[in-house]
C-alpha positions, 0 to 999 in steps of 0.5 A: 283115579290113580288111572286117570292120573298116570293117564294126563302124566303120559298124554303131557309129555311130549318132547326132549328132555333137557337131558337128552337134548344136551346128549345129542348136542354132545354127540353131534359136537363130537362127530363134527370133530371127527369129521371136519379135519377128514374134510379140510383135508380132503379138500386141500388134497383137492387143491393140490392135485388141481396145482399138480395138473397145472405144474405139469403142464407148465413142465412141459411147456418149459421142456417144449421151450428148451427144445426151440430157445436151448434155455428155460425162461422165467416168464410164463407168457412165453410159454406155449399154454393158456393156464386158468386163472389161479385160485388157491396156489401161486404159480412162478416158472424158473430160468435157467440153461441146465437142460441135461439136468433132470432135477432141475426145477422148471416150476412152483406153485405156492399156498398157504394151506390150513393143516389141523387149524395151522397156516402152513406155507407149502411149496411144490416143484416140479423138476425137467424129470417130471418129480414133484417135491414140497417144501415140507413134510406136511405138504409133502403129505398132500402129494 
């Protein structure tokens, strides 16, 4: 008799306890806390390098119109390039007529970016000597 019954108690139990289901929503929960922020900032490093690609090639098309015109301009139409179309940063070329300055600043790219579930403001330059700088520590983190 005392076989039998041991015999119907395990042949019933099939499943998670309550106990055990809440162990692993807890664990997955705490795994998912690692790994998100890891992930966001992956992929605003992403997005960054993509707005440093670009910056570069609007560098350099501000030195190529510097050379024929002796003067940087202030609208990005006049400049020998076909950029994409922009997706996550602001882009805005500078004027000016400082061409022996290197730390001139020809272009930006402005976003407002997602740090540890923050809006930060983040603003990269390029100078005419190639140097990128961001307007803050956090986004200079980025770079």
């Amino acid at each position: 008799m005392e076989e039998k019954r041991r015999a119907s108690l395990t042949k019933n139990r099939r499943g998670f306890t309550l106990i055990e289901f809440v162990g692993i929503v807890i664990l997955m929960g705490i795994l998912a806390s690692i790994a998100l922020p890891l992930m966001i900032k992956g992929t605003e490093r992403a997005r960054v390098n993509e707005a440093k690609t670009i910056l570069g090639t609007l560098r350099r098309a501000q030195l190529r119109y510097a050379v024929r015109y002796a003067v940087y301009t202030s609208d990005s139409t006049l400049l020998d390039v076909n950029l994409p179309p922009a997706k996550y940063f602001t882009y805005s070329v500078f004027a000016g007529t400082d061409l022996d300055g290197p730390t001139v600043a020809v272009a930006s790219a402005t976003r407002t970016a997602l740090e540890s579930f923050q809006a930060i403001s983040c603003r990269f330059n390029v100078t005419a000597g190639g140097n990128f700088t961001a307007n803050t520590t956090q986004c200079m983190n980025l770079i």
